[in-house]
N, C-alpha and C positions, 0 to 999 in steps of 0.2 A: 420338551416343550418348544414348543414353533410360532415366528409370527408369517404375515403373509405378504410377500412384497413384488406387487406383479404378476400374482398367481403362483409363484416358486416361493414353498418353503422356506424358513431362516433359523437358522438353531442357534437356540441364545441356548439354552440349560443342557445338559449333559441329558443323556437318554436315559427314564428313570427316573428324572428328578421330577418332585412333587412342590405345589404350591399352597402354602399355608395362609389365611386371612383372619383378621379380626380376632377374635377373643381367641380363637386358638393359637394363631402365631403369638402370641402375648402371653400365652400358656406354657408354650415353647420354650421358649426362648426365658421366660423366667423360670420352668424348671432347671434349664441348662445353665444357667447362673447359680443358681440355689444350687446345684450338686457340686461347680466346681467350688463354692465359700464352706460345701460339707467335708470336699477333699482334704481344705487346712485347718478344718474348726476344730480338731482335736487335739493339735499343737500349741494354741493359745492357752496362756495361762501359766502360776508354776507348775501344775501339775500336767501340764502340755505334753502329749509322745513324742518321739520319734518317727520319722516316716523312712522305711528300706526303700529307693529306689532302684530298680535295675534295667539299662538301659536295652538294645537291641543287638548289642556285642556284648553284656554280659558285665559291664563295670557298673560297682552298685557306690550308693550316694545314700548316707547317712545323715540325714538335716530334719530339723523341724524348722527352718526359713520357709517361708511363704512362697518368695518369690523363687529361691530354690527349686521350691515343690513341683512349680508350676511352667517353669521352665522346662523341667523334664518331662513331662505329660505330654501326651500327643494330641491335641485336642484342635478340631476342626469347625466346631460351631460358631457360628457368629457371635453370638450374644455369649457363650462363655470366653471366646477369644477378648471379648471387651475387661469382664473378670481378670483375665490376665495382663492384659495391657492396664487396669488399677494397681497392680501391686506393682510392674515395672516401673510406672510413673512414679510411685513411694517412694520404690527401692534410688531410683535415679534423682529426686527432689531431697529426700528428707534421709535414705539411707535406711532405716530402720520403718516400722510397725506395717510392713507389707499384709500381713496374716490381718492383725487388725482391720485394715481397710478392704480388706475382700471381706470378711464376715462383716464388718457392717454394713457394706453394701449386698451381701444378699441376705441379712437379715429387712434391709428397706425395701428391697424387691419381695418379699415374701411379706410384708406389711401394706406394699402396693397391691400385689393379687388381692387381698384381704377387699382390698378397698374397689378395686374392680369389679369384685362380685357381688359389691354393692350400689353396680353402677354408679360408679365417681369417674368422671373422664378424667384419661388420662393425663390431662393438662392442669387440671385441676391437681393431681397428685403430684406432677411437678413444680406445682406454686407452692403447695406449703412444704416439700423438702427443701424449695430454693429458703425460703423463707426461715425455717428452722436451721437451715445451715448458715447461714444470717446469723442468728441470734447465740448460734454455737460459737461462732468465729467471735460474736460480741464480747460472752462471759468468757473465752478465752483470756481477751486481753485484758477482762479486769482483774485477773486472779494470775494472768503470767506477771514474773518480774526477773529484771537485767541478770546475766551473768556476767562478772566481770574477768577476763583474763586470767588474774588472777589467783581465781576463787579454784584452786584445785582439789579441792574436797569434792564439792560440788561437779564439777568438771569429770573427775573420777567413775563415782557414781553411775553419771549418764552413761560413759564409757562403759561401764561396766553391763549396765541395762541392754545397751546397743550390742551386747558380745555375746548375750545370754541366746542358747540354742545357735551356735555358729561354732562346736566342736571346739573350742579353747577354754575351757568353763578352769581345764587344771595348771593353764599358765595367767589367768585372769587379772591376779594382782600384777604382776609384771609387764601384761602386756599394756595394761592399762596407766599404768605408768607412764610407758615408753609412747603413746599416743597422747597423753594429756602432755608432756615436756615436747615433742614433737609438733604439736598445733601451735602448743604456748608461743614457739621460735616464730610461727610463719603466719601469727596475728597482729594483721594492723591495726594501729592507734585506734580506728575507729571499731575493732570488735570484728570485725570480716577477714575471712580465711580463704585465700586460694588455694584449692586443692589440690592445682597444678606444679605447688610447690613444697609436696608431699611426696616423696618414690620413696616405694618398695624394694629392699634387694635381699631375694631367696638364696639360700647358701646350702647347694645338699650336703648335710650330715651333719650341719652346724644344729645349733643348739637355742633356745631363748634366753637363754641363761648366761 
């Protein structure tokens, strides 16, 4: 693809490349979202699989993490590259429900086409997700309530939720132990944890035990 400047040629696109408009870029581009939320949808849940990856030298990765998954996939589309950069943002905000947040977001894209092909503008479809997402975040906070430092039952738990499908499932009580006594030390007064005052140290051959 070429524009024209002067009468000489100008290549903006690689040779080859095609351009897509209107309903069908929007076809696009939500099926290539919709395939990468099919790639983790069957890790979600207890009854969630496994996914074998194998890389391009031949080292294989054993996970049902989301953003795991997705990391390792080579994918080059715009609009699924977005998909992936949702469950990075999880994984790097909140740490856990990566998988989550890609399937429901192309469960909304695939509720958006719905709605496209009922001629709804698209702007339109982004008012009422803004607006539902509004009112989600609302009933959140009438039904969330404090955890306090020292509530390590509770504390546990999450622990344990946040480890499920990240390959430690047979040292789970232990580890989880050692991560709830480990936060306990480096929370302040006021409930907030800096993370930067958490390290890791790997010991080959040692043990968790």
């Amino acid at each position: 693809m070429s524009a024209q400047l002067g009468g000489q040629p100008i290549l903006i696109l690689k040779e080859g490349s095609s351009r897509t408009r209107g309903r069908d870029a929007q076809g696009m581009n939500i099926a290539a979202a919709k395939a990468v939320a099919s790639a983790v949808r069957t890790t979600l849940g207890p009854k969630g699989m496994d996914k074998m990856l194998v890389d391009t030298i031949g080292d294989v990765v054993i996970t049902n993490d989301g953003v795991t998954i997705l990391k390792e996939m080579d994918i080059e589309h715009p609009a699924a590259k977005m998909m992936v950069e949702i469950a990075k943002t999880q994984d790097d905000e909140v740490g856990d429900g990566t998988t989550t947040a890609v399937v429901v977001g192309g469960e909304l894209l695939k509720k958006a086409e719905d709605l496209l092909e009922q001629d709804v503008h698209p702007t339109v479809i982004a008012q009422g997700y803004r607006q539902a997402a509004n009112k989600a975040q609302e009933i959140l906070r009438d039904i969330a309530f404090d955890i306090q430092p020292g509530d390590t039952a509770i504390l546990t738990k999450i622990a344990e939720t946040a480890m499920t499908g990240k390959g430690a499932e047979s040292s789970k009580e232990k580890l989880c132990e050692l991560i709830v006594k480990a936060i306990t030390m480096v929370t302040d007064e006021d409930g907030t944890v800096d993370t930067e005052n958490v390290k890791i140290e790997k010991k080959v051959g040692g043990s968790i035990d």
